[in-house]
Steps between C-alpha positions, in 0.01 A plus 500: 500500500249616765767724678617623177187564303184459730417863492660614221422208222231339681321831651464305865494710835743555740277277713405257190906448438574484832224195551641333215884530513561236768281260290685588208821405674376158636152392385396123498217288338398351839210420481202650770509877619812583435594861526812422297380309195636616140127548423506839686746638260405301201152677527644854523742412187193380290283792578811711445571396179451308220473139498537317177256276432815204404468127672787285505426192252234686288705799377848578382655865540726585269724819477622572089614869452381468153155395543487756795614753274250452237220330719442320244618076543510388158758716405736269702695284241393109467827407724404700785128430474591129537731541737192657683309195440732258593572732802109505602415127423174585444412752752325802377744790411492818651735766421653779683359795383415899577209387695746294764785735489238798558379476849726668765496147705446164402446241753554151348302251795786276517411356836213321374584195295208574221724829396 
């Protein structure tokens, strides 16, 4: 992704992509100062673009055309609403909407265990 898109999608450098594409290509979560560690790109991805604020265990993403459509959730029948629920198990509901399918880049922080 950083060879593809750093300066294109993610407006980096020449010098900025070329500092981060070996990283990119073999990072690790050792711990100490580790000029390889995933944090280095993780940062760049976060600043880059837009992070949703959704936590494994407290919220529940879920992608309907119809209430993306409309933007509105009620309008989904009883069925799928509790399929939704029994999906969730009590998690709060979030639903994929304009304002996550707007930003050119979404980074979803899926090397941290809270996301």
């Amino acid at each position: 992704f950083i060879e593809k898109e750093g300066q294109n999608l993610l407006h980096l450098s020449q010098d900025e992509q070329t500092k981060l594409l070996p990283i990119s290509q073999l990072c690790t979560f050792q711990a100490g100062d580790n000029p390889r560690h995933c944090d280095r790109v993780s940062t760049v991805l976060r600043e880059k673009g837009m992070q949703p604020k959704i936590e494994a265990g407290h919220q529940c993403l879920i992608f309907d055309k119809g209430i993306y459509a409309t933007g509105d959730n009620t309008t989904a029948s009883v069925d799928v609403q509790k399929r939704i629920e029994r999906f969730c198990k009590g998690r709060n509901v979030e639903y994929y909407t304009e304002t996550l399918a707007s930003p050119q880049l979404i980074h979803w922080d899926g090397s941290h265990l809270k996301y």
